[in-house]
C-alpha positions in Angstrom: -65.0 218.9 -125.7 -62.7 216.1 -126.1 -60.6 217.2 -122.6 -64.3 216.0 -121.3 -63.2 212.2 -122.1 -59.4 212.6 -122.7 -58.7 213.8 -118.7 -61.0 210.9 -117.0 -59.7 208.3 -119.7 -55.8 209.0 -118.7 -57.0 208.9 -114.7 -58.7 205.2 -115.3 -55.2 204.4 -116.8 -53.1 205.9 -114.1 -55.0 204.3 -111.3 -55.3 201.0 -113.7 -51.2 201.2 -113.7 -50.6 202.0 -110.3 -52.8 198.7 -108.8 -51.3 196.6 -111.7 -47.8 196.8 -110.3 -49.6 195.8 -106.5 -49.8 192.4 -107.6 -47.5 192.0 -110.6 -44.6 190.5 -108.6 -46.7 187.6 -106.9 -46.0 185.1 -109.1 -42.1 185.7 -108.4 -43.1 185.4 -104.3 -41.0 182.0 -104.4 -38.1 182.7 -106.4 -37.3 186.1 -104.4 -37.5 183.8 -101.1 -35.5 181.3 -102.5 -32.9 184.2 -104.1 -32.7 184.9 -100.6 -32.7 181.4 -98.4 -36.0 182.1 -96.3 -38.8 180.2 -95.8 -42.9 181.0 -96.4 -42.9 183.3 -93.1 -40.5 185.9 -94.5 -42.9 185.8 -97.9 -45.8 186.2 -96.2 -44.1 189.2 -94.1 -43.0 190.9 -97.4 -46.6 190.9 -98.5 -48.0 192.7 -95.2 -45.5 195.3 -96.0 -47.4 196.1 -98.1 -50.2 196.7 -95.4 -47.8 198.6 -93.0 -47.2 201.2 -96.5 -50.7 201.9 -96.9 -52.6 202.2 -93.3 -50.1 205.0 -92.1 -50.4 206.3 -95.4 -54.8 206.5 -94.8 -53.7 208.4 -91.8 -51.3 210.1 -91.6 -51.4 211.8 -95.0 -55.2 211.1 -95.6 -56.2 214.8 -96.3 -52.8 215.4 -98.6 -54.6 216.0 -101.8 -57.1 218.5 -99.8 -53.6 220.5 -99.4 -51.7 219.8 -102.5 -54.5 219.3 -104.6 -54.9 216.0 -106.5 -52.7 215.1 -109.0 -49.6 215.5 -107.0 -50.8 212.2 -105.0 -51.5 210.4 -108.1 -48.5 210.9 -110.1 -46.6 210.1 -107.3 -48.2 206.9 -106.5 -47.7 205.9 -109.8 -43.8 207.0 -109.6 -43.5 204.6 -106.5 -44.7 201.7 -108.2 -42.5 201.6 -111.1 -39.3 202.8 -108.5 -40.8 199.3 -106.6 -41.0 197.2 -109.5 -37.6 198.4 -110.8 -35.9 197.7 -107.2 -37.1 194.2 -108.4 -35.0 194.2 -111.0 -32.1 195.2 -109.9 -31.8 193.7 -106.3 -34.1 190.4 -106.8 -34.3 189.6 -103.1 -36.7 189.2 -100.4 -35.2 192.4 -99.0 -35.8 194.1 -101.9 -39.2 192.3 -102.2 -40.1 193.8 -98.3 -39.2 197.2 -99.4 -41.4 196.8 -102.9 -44.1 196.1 -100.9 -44.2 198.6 -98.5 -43.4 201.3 -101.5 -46.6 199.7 -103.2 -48.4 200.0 -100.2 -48.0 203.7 -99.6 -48.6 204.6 -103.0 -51.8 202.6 -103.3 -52.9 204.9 -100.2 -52.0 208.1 -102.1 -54.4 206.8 -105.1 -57.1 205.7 -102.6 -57.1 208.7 -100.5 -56.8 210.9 -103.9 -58.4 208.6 -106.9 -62.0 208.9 -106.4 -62.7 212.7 -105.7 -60.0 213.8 -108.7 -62.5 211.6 -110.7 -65.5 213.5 -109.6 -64.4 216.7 -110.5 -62.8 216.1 -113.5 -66.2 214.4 -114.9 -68.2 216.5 -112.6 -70.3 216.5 -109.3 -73.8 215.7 -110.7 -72.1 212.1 -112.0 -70.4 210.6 -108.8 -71.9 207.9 -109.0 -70.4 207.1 -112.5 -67.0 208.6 -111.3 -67.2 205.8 -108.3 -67.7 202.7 -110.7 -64.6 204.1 -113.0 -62.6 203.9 -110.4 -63.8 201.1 -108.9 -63.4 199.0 -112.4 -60.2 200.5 -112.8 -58.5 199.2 -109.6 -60.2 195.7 -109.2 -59.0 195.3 -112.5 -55.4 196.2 -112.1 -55.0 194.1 -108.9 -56.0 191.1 -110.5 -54.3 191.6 -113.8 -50.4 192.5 -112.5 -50.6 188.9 -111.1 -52.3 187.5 -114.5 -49.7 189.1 -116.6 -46.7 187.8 -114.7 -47.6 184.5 -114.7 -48.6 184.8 -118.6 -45.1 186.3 -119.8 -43.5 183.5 -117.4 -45.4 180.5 -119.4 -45.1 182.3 -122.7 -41.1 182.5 -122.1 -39.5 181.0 -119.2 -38.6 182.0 -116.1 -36.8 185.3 -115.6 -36.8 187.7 -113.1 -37.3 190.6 -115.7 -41.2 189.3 -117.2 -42.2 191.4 -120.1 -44.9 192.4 -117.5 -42.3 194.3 -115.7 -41.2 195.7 -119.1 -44.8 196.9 -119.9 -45.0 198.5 -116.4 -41.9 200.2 -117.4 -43.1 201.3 -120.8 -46.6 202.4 -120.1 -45.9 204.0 -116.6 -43.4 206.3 -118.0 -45.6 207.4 -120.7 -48.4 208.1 -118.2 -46.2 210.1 -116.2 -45.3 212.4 -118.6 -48.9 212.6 -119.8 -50.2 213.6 -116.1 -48.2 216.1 -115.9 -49.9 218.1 -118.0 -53.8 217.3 -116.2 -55.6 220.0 -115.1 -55.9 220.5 -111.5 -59.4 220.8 -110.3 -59.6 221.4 -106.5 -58.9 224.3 -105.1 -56.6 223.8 -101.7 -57.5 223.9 -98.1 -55.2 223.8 -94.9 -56.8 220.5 -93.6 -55.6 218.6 -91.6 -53.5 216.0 -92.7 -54.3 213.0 -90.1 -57.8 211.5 -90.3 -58.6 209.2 -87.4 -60.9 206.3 -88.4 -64.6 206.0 -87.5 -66.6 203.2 -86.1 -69.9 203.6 -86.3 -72.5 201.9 -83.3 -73.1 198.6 -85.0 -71.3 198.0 -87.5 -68.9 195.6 -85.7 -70.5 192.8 -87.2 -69.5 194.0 -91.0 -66.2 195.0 -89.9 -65.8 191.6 -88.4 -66.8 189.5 -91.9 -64.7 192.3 -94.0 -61.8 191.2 -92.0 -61.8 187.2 -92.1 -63.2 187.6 -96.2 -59.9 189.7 -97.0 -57.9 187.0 -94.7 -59.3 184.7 -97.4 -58.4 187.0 -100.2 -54.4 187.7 -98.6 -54.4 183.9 -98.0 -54.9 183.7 -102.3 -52.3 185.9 -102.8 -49.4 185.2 -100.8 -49.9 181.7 -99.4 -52.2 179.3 -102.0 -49.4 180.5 -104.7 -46.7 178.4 -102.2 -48.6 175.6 -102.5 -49.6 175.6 -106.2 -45.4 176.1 -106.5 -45.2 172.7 -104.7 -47.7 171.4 -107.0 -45.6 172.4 -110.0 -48.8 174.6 -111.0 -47.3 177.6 -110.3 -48.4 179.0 -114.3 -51.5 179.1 -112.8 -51.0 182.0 -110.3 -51.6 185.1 -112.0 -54.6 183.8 -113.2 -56.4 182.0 -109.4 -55.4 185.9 -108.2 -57.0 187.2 -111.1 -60.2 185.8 -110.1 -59.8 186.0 -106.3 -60.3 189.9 -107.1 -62.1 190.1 -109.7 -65.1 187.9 -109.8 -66.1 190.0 -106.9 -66.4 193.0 -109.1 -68.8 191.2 -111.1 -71.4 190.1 -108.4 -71.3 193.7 -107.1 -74.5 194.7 -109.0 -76.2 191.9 -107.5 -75.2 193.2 -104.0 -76.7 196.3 -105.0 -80.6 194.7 -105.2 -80.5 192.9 -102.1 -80.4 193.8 -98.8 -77.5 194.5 -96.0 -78.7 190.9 -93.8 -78.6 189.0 -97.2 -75.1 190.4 -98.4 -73.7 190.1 -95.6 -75.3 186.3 -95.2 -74.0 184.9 -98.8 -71.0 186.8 -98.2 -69.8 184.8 -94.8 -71.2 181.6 -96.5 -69.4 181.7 -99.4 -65.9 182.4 -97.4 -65.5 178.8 -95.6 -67.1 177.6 -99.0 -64.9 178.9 -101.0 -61.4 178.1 -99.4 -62.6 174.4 -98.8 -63.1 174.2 -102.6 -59.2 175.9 -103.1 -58.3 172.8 -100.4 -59.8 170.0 -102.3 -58.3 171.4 -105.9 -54.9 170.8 -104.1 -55.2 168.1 -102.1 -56.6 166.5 -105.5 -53.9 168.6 -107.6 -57.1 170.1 -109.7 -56.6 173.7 -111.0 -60.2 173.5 -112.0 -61.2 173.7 -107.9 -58.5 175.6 -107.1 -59.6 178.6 -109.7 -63.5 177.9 -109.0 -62.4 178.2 -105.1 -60.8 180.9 -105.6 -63.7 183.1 -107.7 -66.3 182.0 -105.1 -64.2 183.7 -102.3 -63.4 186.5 -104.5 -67.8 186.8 -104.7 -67.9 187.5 -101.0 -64.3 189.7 -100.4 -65.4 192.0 -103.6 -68.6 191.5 -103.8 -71.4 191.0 -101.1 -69.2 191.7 -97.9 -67.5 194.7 -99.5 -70.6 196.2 -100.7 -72.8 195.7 -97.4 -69.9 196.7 -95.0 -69.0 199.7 -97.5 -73.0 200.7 -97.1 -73.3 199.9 -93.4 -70.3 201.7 -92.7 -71.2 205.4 -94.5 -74.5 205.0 -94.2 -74.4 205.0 -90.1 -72.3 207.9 -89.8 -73.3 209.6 -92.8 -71.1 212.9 -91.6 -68.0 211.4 -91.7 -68.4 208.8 -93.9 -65.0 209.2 -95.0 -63.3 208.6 -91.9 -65.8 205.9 -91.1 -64.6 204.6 -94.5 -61.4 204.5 -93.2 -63.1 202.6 -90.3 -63.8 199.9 -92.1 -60.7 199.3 -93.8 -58.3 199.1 -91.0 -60.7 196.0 -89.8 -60.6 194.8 -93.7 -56.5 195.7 -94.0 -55.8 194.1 -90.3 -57.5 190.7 -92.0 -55.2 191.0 -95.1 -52.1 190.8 -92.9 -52.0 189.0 -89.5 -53.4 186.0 -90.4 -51.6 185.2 -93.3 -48.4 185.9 -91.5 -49.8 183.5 -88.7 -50.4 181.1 -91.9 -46.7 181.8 -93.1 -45.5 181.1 -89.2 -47.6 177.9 -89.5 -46.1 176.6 -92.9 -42.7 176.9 -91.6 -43.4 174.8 -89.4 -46.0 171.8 -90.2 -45.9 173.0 -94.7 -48.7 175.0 -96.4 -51.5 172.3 -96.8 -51.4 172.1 -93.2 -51.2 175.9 -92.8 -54.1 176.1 -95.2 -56.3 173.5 -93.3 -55.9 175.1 -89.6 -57.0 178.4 -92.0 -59.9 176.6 -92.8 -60.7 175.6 -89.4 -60.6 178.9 -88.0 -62.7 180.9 -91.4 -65.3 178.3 -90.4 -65.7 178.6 -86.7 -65.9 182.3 -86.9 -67.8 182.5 -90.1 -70.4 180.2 -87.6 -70.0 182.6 -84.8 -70.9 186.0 -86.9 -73.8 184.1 -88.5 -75.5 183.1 -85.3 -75.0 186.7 -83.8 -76.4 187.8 -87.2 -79.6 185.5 -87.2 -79.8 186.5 -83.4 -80.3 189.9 -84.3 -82.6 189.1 -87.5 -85.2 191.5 -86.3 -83.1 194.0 -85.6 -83.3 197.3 -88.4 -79.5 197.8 -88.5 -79.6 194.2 -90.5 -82.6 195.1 -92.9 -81.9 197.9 -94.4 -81.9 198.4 -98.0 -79.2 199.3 -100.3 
């Protein structure tokens, strides 16, 4: 009987672990840059690494656990990101950084592709729905808190490129790697195939569209607003405007959930332009308080009402293969994360990062205009009224 909780309990940690050390080295972007004499373009490079890991990952090795089974995947994506965070450590560079990224990113693929269906069976089929907000909880919470710890253990104690946040990463990923070994496996292997093109369901452009320039938004928080807070001598801030650049979006998910697609997807593209202007006015005014409220009311529509109705639109069109149309939807969301923030890194090079952010803002607005006038165009439409 106690297996029943002890298995699922030891999976939220393992997939907890694994996003924690995503984010954990953000607050370090600068340092590694400067370790290494580049400017914001090579940061912003290093974090889409982390993008060019994880797509060919969704691909190319998307049915992996439907041939190994699933805790090979798992423990092995937890493996990467302590080898990733320990490359840190020992080669602090933006070389090192690149290659960190891109480790991070595969192994957040293996979890992704892997995460969700071991959860199912180890609590069972009749509770997926419950097996889909564990895992869900565990890995909003895990991006956003690698970040928050960083930047905690570098207020607490001073700079250093070994943070006690590495340290715990260290300590409790080791422990849960010995402890998975001994999970049970539950699926019983198939000779699938590995590759797993993408889907795009008729329609559902418009979602894929508003996924991309909301998690734009999101990589802009990450990698890019943390160069600027730097400047600002705010940078003990980070970890914690990440924080809630993920994970107020969690919270307004059950709120997405009683409204319908039109309305999500509505407040969701509102809140986008909103949101980053706020971030803008906390630095041109040097105000954390903006910055962090900014940053949450992004976070609202990149976790929260975009994610949610895009996620719905998506499966529910092409409910047959709503994994691969899944996978649809995040190469629009994943190809947000990372071209324009490199763009934005490009641009701070060579004007600085306020006047990166502000052309950023400019463009979130005019096409956050664009999608809402095709979407109010369409009003009548059934594909924008349906309920969730």
């Amino acid at each position: 009987m106690m297996k029943k909780y002890v298995y699922p309990s030891l999976l939220v940690l393992v997939l907890f672990t694994v996003t924690f050390a995503v984010n954990l080295q953000a607050p370090l972007y600068g340092v590694y840059a400067q370790e290494s004499n580049v400017g914001s373009v090579a940061v912003t490079i290093a974090f889409a690494a982390y993008v060019a890991g994880l797509l060919p990952t969704l691909l190319f090795l998307g049915g992996l656990s439907d041939r190994v089974g699933r805790k090979g995947p798992i423990i092995i994506s937890l493996a990467l990101g302590i080898a990733a965070t320990a490359l840190l450590v020992v080669s602090p560079s933006w070389a090192s950084l690149f290659v960190a990224r891109l480790l991070l990113g595969v192994g957040t693929g293996l979890a992704t592709t892997s995460g969700a269906a071991y959860m199912t069976e180890l609590i069972g089929e009749n509770k997926a729905g419950t097996a889909t907000v564990l895992v869900t909880s565990a890995t909003s919470l895990g991006f956003g808190s690698g970040a928050l710890a960083t930047s905690f253990s570098l207020s607490l104690y001073g700079p250093t490129l070994l943070p006690v946040s590495y340290i715990v990463l260290f300590i409790l990923g080791t422990v849960l790697l010995m402890a998975s070994a001994m999970m049970p496996k539950t699926y019983k292997t198939k000779n699938l195939s590995l590759f797993r093109l993408p889907a795009f369901p008729s329609g559902t452009w418009v979602y894929g569209l508003a996924m991309m320039l909301s998690w734009a938004t999101t990589g802009m928080i990450i990698a890019v607003v943390p160069l600027e807070l730097k400047a600002l001598k705010l940078d003990q801030w980070i970890g914690l405007v990440i924080f809630l650049g993920i994970f107020v979006g969690f919270l307004c998910q059950p709120l997405a959930r009683k409204i319908s697609s039109f309305k999500s997807l509505s407040l969701g593209l509102i809140f986008i332009p909103v949101g980053f202007f706020v971030i803008i006015l906390g630095s041109v005014t040097s105000s954390i308080s903006l910055i962090l409220i900014g940053s949450s009311i992004t976070s609202a529509a990149s976790y929260g009402f975009l994610y949610l109705s895009a996620l719905y639109e998506f499966g529910s069109r092409d409910p047959k293969n709503r994994a691969r149309a899944t996978a649809g939807l995040f190469i629009y969301a994943y190809a947000g994360f990372s071209i324009p923030v490199v763009l934005s890194g490009v641009l701070a090079d060579l004007f600085g990062v306020m006047v990166a952010m502000k052309i950023f803002m400019l463009f979130i607005t005019i096409v956050t205009v664009f999608i809402l006038m095709l979407c109010f165009f369409k009003r009548k439409h059934s594909s924008f009224n349906v309920i969730k």
